[in-house]
N, C-alpha and C positions, 0 to 999 in steps of 0.2 A: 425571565429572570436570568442571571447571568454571574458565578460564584468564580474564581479565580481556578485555573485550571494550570498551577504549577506544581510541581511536586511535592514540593516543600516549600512555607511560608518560614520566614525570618521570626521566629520568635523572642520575645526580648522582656528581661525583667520590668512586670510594671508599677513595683510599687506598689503594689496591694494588699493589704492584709487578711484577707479572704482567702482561704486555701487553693479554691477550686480557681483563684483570679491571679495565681504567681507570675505567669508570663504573658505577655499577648501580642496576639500576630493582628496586624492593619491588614484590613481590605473594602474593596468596595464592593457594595453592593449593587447592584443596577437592576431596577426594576422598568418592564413595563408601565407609562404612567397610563393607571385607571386601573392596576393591578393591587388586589390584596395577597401579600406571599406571608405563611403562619413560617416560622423554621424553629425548630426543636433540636436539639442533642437529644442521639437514640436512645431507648430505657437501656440503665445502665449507668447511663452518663452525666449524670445530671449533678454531682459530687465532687467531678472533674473537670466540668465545661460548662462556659456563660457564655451568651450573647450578644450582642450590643449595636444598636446603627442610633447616628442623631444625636442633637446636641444634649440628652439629656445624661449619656453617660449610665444610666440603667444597665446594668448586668443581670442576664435572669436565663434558664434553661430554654425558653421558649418566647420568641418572638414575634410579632404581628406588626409586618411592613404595610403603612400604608401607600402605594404611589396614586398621589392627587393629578386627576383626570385634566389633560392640555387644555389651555386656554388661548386663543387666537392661532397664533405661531410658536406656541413654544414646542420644545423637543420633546418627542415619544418615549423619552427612555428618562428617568428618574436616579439618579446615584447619590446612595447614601454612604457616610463616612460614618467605621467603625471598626467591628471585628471579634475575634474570639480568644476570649483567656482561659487558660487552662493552666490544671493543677502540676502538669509537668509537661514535656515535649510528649505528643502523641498522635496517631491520627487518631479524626475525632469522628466521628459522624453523623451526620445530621440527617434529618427526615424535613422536606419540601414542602410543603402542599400549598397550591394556585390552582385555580380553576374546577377546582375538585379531583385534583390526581396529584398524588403522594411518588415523591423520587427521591433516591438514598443520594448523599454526596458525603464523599469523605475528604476531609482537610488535610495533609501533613503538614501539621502544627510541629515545626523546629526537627522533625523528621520524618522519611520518606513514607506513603502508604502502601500496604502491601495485605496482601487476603488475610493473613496472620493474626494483621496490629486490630485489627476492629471487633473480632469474634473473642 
């Protein structure tokens, strides 16, 4: 799996009248195909941060990617269109888990991350 690794993502009002959903930053997702990836915003978070891949438009603290296994020739890699809104610019951070191992990542949503912003 594969989460943008910029410092800070472009966050932008979206319209939403949901607290936790004021801004939101685009990005893709890229899965492994034949890979299930769960992702969560850390406890804590969940007041603050949704998530969201796929045409349903679903915003929810926890998420379950499924990437559907290649068929003939098609490509190993899976990219979903979405992203995460939050209740203000923040880093935000998430908890992984594929294959049965759990990894932190943290976003800077509309501003930079730093050891500080997440604790």
């Amino acid at each position: 799996m594969a989460v943008p690794d910029a410092p800070v993502m472009s966050a932008e009002d979206s319209g939403e009248t949901e607290p936790a959903a004021r801004l939101f930053a685009k990005w893709g997702l890229i899965v492994r195909a034949g890979t299930v990836v769960d992702l969560r915003v850390a406890p804590g978070w969940q007041d603050r941060a949704r998530l969201g891949w796929g045409g349903t438009g679903t915003r929810a603290a926890a998420v379950t990617v499924h990437a559907c296994t290649p068929e003939g020739g098609q490509a190993q890699w899976r990219a979903f269109v979405g992203g995460t809104w939050v209740a203000q610019a923040a880093c935000v951070p998430l908890i992984v888990t594929s294959n049965g191992q759990n990894d932190s990542v943290d976003l800077g949503i509309g501003v930079p991350c730093d050891k500080a912003a997440t604790s």
